[in-house]
C-alpha positions, 0 to 999 in steps of 0.5 A, a space after each residue: 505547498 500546492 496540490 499538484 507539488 505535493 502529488 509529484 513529491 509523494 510519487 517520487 517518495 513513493 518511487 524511493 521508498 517503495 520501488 527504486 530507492 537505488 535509482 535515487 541513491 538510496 539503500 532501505 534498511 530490512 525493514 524499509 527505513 532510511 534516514 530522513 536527511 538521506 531521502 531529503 538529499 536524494 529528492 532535493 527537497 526540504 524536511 518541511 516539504 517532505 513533512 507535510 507529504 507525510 501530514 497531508 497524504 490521504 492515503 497515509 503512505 509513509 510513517 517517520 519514526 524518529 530520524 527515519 521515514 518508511 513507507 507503509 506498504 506498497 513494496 516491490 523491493 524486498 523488506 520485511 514490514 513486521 507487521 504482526 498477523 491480525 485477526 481481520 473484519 469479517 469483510 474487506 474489500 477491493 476496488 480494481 476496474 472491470 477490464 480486470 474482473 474475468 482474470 480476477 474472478 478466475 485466479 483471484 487476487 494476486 499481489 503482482 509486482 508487490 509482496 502482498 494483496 492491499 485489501 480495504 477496510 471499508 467500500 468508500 475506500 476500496 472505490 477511491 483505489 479502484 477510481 485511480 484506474 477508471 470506473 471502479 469495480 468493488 469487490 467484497 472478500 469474505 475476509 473471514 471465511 479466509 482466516 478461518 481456513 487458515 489465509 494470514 492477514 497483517 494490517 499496516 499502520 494506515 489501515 490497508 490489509 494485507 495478505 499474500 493471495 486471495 483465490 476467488 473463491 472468497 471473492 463477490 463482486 
């Protein structure tokens, strides 16, 4: 499958999994999975289609246990992940772009239309997702100082950590 082909289909699984999965005919269990053969029939592509957008997705958006696929994390529909607490590194990081820096700097991060606030590991990270919208901005969180004052963190099965708020004072850029 081509780059291109393969971006369309990861957004439209995305849309599914994540966001919409009534649009395409779909209901997620609470945890967020649905039965592979239903995701196939609703996008109307093939499972060796659909499997090498999970093998190839840089970004490690979904996970197939079995006969059943999930995305990671993402959701603005209502599931429950599991996803136990985890003790964070001392940093994380954030990429967003400059025209958000005021409001982030003022109200810290807020997870907006999702659950929760996507934090990276590591600074290539963080400016790959804050490129998506521009030039990016990285912001450091003083992941730590968080933890110790109480703040929950879970880590996904791709490696993107998540908490519910960061108020801004954790936050430098």
């Amino acid at each position: 499958m081509n780059d291109e082909r393969m971006i369309k289909l990861s957004k439209r699984m995305s849309k599914a999994l994540r966001h919409s999965p009534e649009r395409v005919g779909l209901t997620l269990d609470p945890s967020g999975w649905v039965a592979v053969t239903d995701l196939l029939d609703a996008l109307g592509v093939t499972e060796v289609e659909l499997r090498e957008v999970v093998a190839r997705n840089d970004k490690q958006r979904f996970t197939i246990d079995g006969d059943r696929i999930r995305a990671n994390q993402g959701h603005s529909v209502e599931v429950d992940l599991g996803l136990p607490t985890a003790t964070p590194p001392d940093t994380l990081f954030h990429g967003t772009v400059a025209q958000y820096l005021d409001d982030i700097m003022r109200d810290g991060l807020r997870p907006m239309n999702r659950h929760d606030v996507h934090l990276s590991p590591d600074r290539e990270t963080a400016r790959r997702v804050g490129a998506r919208r521009g030039r990016p901005v990285i912001l450091l969180v003083d992941a730590k100082a968080m933890s110790d004052d109480g703040h929950e963190f879970r880590l996904s099965a791709n490696g993107v950590w998540l908490t519910q708020h960061v108020p801004a004072r954790y936050l430098t850029s």
